[in-house]
N, C-alpha and C positions, 0 to 999 in steps of 0.2 A: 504494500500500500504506500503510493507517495502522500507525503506531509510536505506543507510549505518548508518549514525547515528546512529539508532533505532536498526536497528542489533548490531553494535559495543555495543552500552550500555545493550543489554541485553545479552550476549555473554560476555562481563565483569561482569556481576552482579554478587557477590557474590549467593554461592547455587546453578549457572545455569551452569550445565553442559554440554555437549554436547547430551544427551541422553534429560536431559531435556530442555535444549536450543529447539531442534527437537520437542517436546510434546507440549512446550507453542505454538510454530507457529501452529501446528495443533489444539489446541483448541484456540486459539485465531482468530485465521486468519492474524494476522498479528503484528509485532516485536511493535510497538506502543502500541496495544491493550493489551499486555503480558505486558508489563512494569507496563500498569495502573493497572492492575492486582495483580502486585506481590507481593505488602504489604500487602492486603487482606489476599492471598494464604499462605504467611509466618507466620499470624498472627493464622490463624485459622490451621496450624500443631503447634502451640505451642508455636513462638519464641517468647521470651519476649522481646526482645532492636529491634529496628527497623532495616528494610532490608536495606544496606546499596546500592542503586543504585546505579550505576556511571550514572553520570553530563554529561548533554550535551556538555558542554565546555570540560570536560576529554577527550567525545569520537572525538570532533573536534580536540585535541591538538593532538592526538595519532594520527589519520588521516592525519594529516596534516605534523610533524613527519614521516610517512613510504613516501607521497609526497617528501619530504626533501632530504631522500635515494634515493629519485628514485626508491623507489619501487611500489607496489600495494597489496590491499585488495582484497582478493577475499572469499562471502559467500556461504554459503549452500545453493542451489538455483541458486547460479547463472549461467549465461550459461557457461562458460567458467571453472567452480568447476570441477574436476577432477572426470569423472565419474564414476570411475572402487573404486575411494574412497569414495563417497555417497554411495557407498553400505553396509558400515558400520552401526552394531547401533549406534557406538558412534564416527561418522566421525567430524572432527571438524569444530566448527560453522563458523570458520572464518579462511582462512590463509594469511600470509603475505609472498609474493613473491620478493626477488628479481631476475632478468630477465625476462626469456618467460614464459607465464602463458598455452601457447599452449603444452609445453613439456610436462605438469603434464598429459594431455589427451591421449599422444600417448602410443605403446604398449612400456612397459618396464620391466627391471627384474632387483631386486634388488639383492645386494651382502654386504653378514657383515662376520665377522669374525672376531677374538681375536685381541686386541689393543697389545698386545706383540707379533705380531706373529712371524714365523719365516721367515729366509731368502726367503725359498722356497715359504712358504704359500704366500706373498706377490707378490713373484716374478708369482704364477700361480693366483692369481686374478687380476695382472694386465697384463696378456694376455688372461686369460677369459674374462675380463670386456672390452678388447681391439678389440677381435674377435666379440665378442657380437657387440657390440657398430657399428662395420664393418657392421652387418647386417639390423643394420637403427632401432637396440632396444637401447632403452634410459636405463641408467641402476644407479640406484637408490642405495644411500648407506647413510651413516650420518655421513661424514667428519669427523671420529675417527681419532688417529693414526692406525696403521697397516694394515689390509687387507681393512677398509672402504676407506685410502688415498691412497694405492694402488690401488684400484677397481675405482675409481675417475681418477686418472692419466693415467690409461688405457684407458677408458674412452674418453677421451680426445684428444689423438691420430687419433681417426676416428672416433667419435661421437660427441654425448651428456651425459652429464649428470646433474643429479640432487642430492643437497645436502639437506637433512632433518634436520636440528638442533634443538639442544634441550634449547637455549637461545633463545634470540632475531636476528634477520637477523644483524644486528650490534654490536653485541659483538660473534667476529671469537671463535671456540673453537678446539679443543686449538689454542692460540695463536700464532703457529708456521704454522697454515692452514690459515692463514688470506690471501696468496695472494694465494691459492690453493681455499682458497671459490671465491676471485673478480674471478677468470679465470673458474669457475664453471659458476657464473654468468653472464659473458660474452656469453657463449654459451648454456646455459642450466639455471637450476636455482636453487634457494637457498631458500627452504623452513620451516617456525617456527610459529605453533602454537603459541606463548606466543608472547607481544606487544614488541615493541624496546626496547631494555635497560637495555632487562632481561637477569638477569647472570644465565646461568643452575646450577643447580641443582637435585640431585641423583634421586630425585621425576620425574624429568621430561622425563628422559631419556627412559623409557616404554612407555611415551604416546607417544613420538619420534616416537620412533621403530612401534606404529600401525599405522602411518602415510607412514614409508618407505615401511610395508608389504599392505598396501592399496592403494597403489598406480601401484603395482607391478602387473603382470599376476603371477609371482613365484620368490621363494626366492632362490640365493643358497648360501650356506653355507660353507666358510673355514676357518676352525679352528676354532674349539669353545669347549671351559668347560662344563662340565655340571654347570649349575647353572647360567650362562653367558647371556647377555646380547641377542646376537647371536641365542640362543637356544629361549629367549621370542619371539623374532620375528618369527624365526621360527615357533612358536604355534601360533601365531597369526595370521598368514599367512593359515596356515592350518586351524583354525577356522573358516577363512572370504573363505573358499573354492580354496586359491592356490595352486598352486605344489609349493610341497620343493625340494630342489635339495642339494647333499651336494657333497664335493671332499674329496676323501679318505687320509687318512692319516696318519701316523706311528703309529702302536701300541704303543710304547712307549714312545710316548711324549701325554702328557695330555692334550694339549692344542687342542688335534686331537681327546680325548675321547667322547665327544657328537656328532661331523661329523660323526665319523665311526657308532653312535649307532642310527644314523639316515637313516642311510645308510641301516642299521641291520634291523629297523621297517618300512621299505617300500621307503621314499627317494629315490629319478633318483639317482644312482650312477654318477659321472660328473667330464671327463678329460679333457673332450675338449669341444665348444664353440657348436659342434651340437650334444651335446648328451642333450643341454638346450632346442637350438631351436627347436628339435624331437618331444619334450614332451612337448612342451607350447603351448597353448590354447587362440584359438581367445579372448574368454573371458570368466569371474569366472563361467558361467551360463551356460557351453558347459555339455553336461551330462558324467558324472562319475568322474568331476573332485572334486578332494580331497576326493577319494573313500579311501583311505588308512588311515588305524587309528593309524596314528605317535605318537600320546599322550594317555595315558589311561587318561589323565584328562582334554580333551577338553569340550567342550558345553555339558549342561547336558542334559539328556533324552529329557523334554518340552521345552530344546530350539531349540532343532533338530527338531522338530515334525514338527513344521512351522516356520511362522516369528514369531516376538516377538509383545507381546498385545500392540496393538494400542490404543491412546483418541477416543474413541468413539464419532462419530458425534453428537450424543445424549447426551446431561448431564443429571449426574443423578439428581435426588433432594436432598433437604438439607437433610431431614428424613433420605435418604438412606446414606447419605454420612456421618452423624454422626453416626450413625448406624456402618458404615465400618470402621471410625475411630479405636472404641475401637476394633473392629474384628481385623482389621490390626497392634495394638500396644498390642495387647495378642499373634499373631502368631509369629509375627518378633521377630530376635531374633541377633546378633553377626556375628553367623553364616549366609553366603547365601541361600537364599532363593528365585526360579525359581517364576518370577510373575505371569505366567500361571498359578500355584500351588497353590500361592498364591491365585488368584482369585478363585478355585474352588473350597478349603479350608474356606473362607468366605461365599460361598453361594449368593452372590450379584450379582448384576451388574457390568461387565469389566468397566464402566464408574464411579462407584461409587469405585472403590477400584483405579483404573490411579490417579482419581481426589484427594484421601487423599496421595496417595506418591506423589502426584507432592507438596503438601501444605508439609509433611514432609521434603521431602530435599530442598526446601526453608528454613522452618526450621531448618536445620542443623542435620534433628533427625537420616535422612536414608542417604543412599548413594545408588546410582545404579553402579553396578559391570559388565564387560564384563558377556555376556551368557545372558541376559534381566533375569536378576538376581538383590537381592537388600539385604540390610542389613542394622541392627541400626547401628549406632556410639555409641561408649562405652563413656559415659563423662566422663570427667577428674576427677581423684579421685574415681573413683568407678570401 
């Protein structure tokens, strides 16, 4: 039986990340089980200094902390997890909510675009996000400056909305949104991966962003760089099978060169609030949705094929699992590498080749990467 506890501590554990957070429940059967496990697991990929678990008592303090705010926990599993974002491989183990945890479930469509934007681009996402909003869709942004607190304040007017941060639900970002997040929360809610306390950073802001496109039916997009922030969601959005949507925008302001060339490779073109609701889809799993290939560098060949290789019910044995070891630490490489590919490059068992990655990045040796793709870690100095 998982206990919040049990979840929170493995969910903090050093090496467990959401991909493998998801893998130990499955072979474990349960977050208890996975914990007794994991020094084992880290010890036999390699690591030499021990796993550093987090303490019972850590995961009680942290608990009792988001209790404090007036917030709440919510895990992978539970009824009330936001469904349309379990769809992800690497949906997160755990969020911390403050307000309605009912919002995350309802149909919604996110809105990002450039922290500088301009007068106009703001002024038309917050009558998108206002009309939208009008029509009983929650609409999803990350409390940036520019089009995401514009898209927020529309919002508001005649909905709901929801704010994704990239800190803790207690430390506002920026701090010129702090009473634009309470009045998010009042009505809607304010959702962060990472535990209370935590101050964002540049790291965080990508894993943000699959949080706001996973949540969403579709994205849209105004104003955005190429290279921008804006433009990751939008990939991500279209990998997990959403519509993008982008609003057109001068050719010569730059700030409008990635909307317009999304526009170019397939993207709902989008001026008004029904050219969204036209083109959005009961749910990710309606057929032809994200038929359009907006990125030449989306999921590779074997990850489109199917879903991505499961723990096998069956374990393998030690024989074979040592065996897959050295198999798997001569293939791997820096570069990504599709584990489908991987397993069939080895010659083994799907259960024998899960079971040495999941003991690797325990150990610190792999990472698993968007796409059920995987890669070493290069060590320091080398």
């Amino acid at each position: 039986m998982n206990t919040a506890i049990d979840c929170l501590r493995l969910a903090r554990t050093e090496g467990v990340g959401p991909v493998t957070y998801r893998r130990l429940l499955r072979r474990y059967g349960s977050a208890g089980a996975a914990l007794e496990a994991l020094p084992g697991l880290a010890q036999a990929g390699g690591r030499g200094a021990p796993l550093a678990v987090v303490s019972r008592e850590a995961a009680e303090r942290e608990l009792e902390r988001v209790r404090r705010l007036q917030g709440r926990m919510v895990f992978l599993g539970d009824a009330d997890y936001p469904p349309l974002l379990a769809l992800l491989d690497d949906a997160p183990a755990v969020l911390t909510v403050l307000g309605s945890t009912a919002v995350l479930s309802e149909h919604a469509v996110a809105m990002v675009g450039s922290r500088n934007a301009s007068a106009n681009g703001q002024r038309m996402a917050e009558k998108l996000a206002e009309d939208l909003a009008a029509t009983s869709l929650v609409i999803v942004s990350g409390l940036a400056r520019g089009i995401d607190g514009a898209a927020h304040e529309g919002a508001l007017r005649t909905g709901r909305t929801v704010a994704c941060v990239a800190g803790g639900i207690d430390v506002p970002y920026p701090p010129e949104h702090a009473a634009l997040q309470a009045r998010i929360a009042a009505g809607g809610a304010v959702v962060s991966e990472a535990p209370p306390g935590t101050a964002p950073q540049a790291r965080h802001f990508p894993r943000r962003n699959r949080i706001i496109a996973g949540l969403s039916l579709g994205v849209v997009v105004v104003e955005a760089a190429f290279r921008s922030g804006s433009l990751i969601t939008a990939r991500l959005a279209q990998d997990a099978g959403r519509e993008v949507f982008a609003v057109p925008g001068s050719p010569l302001d730059p700030r409008c060169r990635a909307s317009n060339d999304l526009i170019r490779q397939g993207a709902h073109l989008t001026e008004r609030a029904e050219d969204v609701v036209e083109n959005l889809p009961d749910h990710p799993g309606r057929e032809g949705l994200g038929r359009l290939p907006l990125f030449a560098h989306g999921p590779t060949p074997e990850a489109a094929e199917g879903s991505p290789a499961e723990e096998p019910s069956v374990p393998a044995g030690a024989a074979e699992v040592a065996l897959a070891r050295d198999r798997v630490l001569d293939l791997l490489g820096p570069s990504p590498t599709a584990v489908d590919d991987l397993i069939r490059r080895c010659q083994l068992s799907a259960s024998a080749v899960m079971s040495v990655l999941l003991e690797l990045e325990l150990a610190g040796r792999v990472e698993t990467l968007p796409g059920n793709r995987v890669a070493m870690l290069v060590e320091a100095g080398h």
